[in-house]
C-alpha positions as CSV (number, residue, x, y, z in Angstrom):
1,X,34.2,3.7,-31.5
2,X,33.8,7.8,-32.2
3,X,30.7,8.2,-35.2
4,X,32.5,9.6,-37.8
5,X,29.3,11.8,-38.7
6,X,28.9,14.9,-35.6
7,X,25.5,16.0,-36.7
8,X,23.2,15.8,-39.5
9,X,21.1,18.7,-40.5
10,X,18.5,17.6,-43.8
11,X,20.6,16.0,-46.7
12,X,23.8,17.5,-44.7
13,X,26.2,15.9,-42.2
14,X,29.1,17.6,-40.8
15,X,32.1,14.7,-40.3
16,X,34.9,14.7,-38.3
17,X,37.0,13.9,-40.9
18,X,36.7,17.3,-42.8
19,X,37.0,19.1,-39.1
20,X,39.8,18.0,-38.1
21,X,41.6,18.4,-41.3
22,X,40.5,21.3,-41.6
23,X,42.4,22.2,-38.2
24,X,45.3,20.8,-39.4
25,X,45.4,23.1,-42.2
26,X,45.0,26.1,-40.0
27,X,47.7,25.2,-37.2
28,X,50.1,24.4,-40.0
29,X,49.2,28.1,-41.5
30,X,49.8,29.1,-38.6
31,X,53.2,27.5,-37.7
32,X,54.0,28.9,-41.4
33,X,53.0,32.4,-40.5
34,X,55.3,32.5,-37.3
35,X,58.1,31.0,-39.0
36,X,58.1,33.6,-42.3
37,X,57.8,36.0,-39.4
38,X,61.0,34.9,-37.3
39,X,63.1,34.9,-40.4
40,X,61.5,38.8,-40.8
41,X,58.8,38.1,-43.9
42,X,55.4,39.4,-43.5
43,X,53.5,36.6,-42.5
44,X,49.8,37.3,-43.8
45,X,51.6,36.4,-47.0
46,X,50.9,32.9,-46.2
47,X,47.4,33.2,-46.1
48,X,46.9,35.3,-49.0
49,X,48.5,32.3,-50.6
50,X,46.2,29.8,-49.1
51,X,43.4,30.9,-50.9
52,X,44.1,29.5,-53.6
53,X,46.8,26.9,-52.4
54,X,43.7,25.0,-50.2
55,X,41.4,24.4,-52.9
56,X,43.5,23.4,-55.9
57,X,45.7,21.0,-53.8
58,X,42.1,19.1,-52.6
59,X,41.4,18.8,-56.2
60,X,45.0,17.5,-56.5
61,X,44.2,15.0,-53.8
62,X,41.2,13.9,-54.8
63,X,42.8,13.3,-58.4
64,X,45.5,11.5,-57.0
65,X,43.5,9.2,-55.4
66,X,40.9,8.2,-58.1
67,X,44.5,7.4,-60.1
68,X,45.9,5.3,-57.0
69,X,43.0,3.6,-57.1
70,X,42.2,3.0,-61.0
71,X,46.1,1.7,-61.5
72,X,44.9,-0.8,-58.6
73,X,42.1,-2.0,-60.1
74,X,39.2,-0.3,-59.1
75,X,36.3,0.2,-61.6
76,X,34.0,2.5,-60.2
77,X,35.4,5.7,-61.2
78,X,35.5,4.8,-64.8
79,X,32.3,3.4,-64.9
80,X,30.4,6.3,-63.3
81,X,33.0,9.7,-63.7
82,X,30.2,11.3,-61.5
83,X,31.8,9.0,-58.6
84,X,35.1,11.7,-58.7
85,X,33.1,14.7,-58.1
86,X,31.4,13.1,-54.6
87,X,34.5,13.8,-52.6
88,X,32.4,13.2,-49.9
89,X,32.1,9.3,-50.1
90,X,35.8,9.5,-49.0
91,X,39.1,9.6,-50.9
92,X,41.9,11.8,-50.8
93,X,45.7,11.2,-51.3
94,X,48.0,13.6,-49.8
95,X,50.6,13.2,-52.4
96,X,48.2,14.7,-54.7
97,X,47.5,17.1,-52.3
98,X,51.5,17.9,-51.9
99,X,52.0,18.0,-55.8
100,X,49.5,19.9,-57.0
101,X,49.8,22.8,-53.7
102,X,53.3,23.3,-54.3
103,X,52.7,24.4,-57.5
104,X,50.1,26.6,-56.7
105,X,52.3,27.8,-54.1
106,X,55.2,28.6,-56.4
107,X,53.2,29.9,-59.1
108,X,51.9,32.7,-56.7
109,X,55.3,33.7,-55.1
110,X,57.1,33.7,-58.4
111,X,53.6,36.3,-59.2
112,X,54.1,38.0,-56.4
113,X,58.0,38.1,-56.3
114,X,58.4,36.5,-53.1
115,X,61.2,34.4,-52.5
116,X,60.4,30.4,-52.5
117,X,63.1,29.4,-50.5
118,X,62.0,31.4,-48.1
119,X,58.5,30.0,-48.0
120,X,59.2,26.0,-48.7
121,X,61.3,26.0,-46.1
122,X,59.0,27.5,-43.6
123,X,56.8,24.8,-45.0
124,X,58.3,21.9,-44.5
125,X,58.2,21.3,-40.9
126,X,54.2,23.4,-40.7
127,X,53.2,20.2,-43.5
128,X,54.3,17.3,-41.4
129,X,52.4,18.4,-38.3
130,X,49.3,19.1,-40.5
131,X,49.4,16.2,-42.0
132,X,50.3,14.5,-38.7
133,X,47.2,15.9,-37.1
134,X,45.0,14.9,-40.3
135,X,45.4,11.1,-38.9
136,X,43.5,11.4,-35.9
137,X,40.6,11.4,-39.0
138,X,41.9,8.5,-40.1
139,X,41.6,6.8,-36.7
140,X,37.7,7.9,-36.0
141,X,37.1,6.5,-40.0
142,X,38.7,3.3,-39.3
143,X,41.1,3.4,-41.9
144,X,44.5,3.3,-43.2
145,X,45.2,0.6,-40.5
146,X,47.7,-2.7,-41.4
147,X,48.0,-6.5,-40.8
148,X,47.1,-8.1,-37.5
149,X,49.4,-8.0,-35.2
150,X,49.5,-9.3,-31.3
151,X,51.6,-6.4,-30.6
152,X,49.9,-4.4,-27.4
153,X,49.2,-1.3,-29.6
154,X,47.2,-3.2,-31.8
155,X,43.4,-1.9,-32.4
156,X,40.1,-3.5,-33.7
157,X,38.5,-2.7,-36.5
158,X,35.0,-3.5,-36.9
159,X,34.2,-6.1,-39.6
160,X,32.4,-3.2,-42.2
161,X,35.1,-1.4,-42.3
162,X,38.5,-4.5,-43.2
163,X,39.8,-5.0,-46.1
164,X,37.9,-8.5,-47.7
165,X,41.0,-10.0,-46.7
166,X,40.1,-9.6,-43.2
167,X,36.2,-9.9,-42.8
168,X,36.0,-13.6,-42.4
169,X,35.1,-13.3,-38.6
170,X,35.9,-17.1,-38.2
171,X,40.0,-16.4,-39.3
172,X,39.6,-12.9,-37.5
173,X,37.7,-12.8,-34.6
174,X,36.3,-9.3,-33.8
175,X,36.9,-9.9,-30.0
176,X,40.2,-10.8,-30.5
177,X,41.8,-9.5,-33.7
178,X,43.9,-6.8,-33.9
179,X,45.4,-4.7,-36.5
180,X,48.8,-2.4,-37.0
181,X,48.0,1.3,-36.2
182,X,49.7,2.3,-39.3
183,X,48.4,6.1,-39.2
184,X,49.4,6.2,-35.7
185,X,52.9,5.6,-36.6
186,X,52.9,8.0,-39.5
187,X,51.5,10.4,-37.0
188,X,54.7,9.5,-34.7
189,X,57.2,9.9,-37.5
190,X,55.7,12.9,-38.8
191,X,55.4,14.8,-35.4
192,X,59.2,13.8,-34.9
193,X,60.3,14.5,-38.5
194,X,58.9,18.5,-37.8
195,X,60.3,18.4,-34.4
196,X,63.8,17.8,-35.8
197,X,63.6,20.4,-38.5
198,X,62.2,23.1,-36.4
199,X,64.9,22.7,-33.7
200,X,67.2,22.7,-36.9
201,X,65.9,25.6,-38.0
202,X,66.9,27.3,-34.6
203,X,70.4,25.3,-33.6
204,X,71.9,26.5,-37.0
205,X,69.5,29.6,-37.7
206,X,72.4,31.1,-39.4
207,X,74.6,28.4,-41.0
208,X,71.7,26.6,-43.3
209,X,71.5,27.8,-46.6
210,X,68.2,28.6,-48.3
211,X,66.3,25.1,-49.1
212,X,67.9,23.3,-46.6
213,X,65.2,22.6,-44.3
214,X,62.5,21.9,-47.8
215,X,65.1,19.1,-48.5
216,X,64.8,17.8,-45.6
217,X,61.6,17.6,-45.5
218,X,61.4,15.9,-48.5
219,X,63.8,13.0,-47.5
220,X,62.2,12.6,-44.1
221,X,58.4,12.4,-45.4
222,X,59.8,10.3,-48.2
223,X,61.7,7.9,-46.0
224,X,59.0,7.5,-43.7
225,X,56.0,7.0,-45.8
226,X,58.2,4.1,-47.7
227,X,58.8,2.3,-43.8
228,X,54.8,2.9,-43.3
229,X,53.9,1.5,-47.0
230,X,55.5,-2.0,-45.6
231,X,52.2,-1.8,-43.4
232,X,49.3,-0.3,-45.8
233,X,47.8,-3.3,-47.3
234,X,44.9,-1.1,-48.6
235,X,47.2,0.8,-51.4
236,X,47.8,-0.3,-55.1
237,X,50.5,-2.7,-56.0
238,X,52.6,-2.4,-59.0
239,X,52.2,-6.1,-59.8
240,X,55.9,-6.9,-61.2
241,X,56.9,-5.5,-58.2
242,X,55.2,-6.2,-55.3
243,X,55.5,-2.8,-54.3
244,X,52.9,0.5,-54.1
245,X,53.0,3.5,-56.0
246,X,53.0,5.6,-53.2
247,X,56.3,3.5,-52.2
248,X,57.7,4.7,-55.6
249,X,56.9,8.3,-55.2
250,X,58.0,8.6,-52.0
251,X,61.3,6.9,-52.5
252,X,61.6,9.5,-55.6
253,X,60.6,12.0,-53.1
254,X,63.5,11.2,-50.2
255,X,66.0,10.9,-53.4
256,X,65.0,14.4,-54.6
257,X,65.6,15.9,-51.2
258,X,69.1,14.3,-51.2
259,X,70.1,15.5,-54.4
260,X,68.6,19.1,-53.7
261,X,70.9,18.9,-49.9
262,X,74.6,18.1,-52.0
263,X,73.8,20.2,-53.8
264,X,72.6,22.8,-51.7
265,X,76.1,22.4,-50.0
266,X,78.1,21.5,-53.3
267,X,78.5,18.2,-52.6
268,X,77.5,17.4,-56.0
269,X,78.0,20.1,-58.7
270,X,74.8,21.2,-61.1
271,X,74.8,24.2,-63.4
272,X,71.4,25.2,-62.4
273,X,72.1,25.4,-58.6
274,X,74.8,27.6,-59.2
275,X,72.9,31.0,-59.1
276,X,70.8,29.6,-56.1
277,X,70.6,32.1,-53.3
278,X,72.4,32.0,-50.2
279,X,70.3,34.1,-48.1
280,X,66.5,34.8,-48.0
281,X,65.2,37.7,-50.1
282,X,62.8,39.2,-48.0
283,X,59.7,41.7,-49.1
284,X,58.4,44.5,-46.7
285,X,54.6,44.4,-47.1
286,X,52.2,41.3,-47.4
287,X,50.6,40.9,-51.3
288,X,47.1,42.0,-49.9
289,X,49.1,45.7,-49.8
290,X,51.4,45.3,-52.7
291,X,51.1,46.8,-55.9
292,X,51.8,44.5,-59.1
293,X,55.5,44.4,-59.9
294,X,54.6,46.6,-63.1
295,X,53.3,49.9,-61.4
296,X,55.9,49.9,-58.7
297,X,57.9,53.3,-58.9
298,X,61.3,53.7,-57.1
299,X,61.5,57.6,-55.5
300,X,64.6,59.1,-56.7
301,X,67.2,59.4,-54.5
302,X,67.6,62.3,-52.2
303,X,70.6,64.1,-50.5
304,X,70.3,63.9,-46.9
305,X,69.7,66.5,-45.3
306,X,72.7,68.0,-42.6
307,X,71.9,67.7,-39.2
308,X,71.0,70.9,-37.7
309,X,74.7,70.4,-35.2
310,X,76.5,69.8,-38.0
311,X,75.6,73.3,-39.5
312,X,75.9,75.3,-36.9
313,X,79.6,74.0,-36.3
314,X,80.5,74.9,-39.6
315,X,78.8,78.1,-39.3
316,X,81.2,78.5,-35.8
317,X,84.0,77.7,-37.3
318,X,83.4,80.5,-40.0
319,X,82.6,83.0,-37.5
320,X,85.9,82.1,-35.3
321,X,88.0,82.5,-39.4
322,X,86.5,85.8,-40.1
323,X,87.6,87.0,-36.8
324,X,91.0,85.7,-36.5
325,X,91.6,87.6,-40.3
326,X,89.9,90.8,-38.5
327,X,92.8,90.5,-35.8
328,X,95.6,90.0,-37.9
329,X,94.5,92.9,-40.3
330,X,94.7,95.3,-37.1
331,X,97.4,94.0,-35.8
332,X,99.2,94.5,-39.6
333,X,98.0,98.1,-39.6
């Protein structure tokens, strides 16, 4: 077992769960910047973006989860609203996190008139390996684990950190009791899912149309978080159902992506796909450069200038008229 807590300075304690998030962020910011850059976008743009993408999609996570949690019963939050604010007790929902960057993120290209397509779909594949690497958090926490299982993969959990439905020790034994590595496998998926869209990306570079690789993404997260909801026994039920609400989302996710992709490729017709781009619109500086959209001024056009062969051609080819007329006038006389 790793201590989830890697130092502790005073009333402070540095955990591994915010570190290595934290990295995932980065190297998917990262993978983000080299992709704008391959398709020929300045890629600082990215992280001017980030500043305020990071922060408002934590809150967005954190929101999420105290919802998640409240529709599944849990009182706390309601009866001390204080509890939301200590983000560091634990809680945070990446849907929340998904929904409430993405609009952040599309708010500031459409402000900075940079072209979404262009950035959602260097996204897509950069968000799944974040997210992927996020898990390993999960794994130090002890958390986000499923049933028990005699599968070889299976892992122990120690008895302050199950579900109630797991701590009687004399049902499950510590010593022998395993449980379904269920952020491992979303890790798996995850890792895969960006694999295949990057080599995507690159195999038909110039036959996928803007928002094709976003689409994907969103079917491919969607899909897999519903498989891995079949083994999270920690999320919400919708009681008529007998289903999560992260299962609903995500299926509305994977359903979204589909509809975007026929579209996308006119499979499906829709009157407000019709003026959808079919190549990137790239910009030539990164915002941190840019003026606002309002001051630019565009130079009025010049006339080329001649090339300094081209004139003195012409001025041969005048020289070589005024002497053949010369000739002729002698000759004449």
């Amino acid at each position: 077992m790793i201590d989830p807590v890697i130092f502790t300075i005073g009333n402070y304690s540095l955990r591994w769960y915010g570190v290595i998030v934290m990295i995932g962020v980065i190297v998917g910011s990262l993978i983000v910047e080299r992709e704008l850059r391959r398709r020929g976008e300045n890629g600082d743009n990215i992280w001017d973006a980030l500043i305020w993408v990071l922060p408002i999609g934590i809150l967005g996570a954190r929101l999420w989860f105290v919802m998640n949690a409240t529709l599944g019963g849990d009182t706390r939050y309601a009866n001390d609203p204080l509890e939301i604010l200590r983000i560091w007790n634990g809680g945070l929902h990446i849907f929340g996190g998904f929904l409430f960057g993405a609009v952040t993120l599309l708010i500031f290209l459409r402000k900075n008139n940079l072209d979404a397509w262009l950035f959602l779909d260097s996204a897509g594949p950069a968000v799944l390996i974040g997210q992927a690497i996020g898990r390993i958090a999960n794994f130090i926490n002890q958390e986000l684990y499923g049933p028990p299982t005699t599968l070889p993969w299976g892992i122990p959990i120690a008895p302050e950190h199950r579900l109630a439905a797991f701590r009687d020790l004399n049902l499950f034994p510590f010593e022998t009791t395993r449980f379904h590595p269920t952020f491992a496998y979303e890790m798996l998926w995850n890792f895969s899912a960006a694999g295949l869209l990057l080599w995507l990306s690159r195999r038909y570079d110039k036959e996928l149309k803007p928002g094709t690789l976003f689409a994907g993404w969103l079917v491919l997260a969607g899909v897999g978080r519903v498989i891995i909801e079949f083994f999270r026994p920690d999320q919400p039920k919708i009681a008529d159902l007998g289903i999560s609400y992260t299962s609903v989302f995500s299926a509305l996710m994977a359903i979204g992506g589909a509809v975007l992709l026929m579209a996308r490729y006119k499979a499906i017709n829709l009157s407000f796909a019709e003026a959808w781009e079919e190549e990137y619109q790239i910009s030539s500086q990164p915002v941190s450069q840019r003026k606002p959209i309002a001051a630019r001024k565009v130079a009025p056009a010049r006339k080329a200038a001649k090339p300094v062969a081209v004139k003195r051609a012409k001025a041969k080819t005048s020289l070589r008229k005024e002497k053949k007329t010369t000739t002729r006038a002698k000759k004449s006389a």
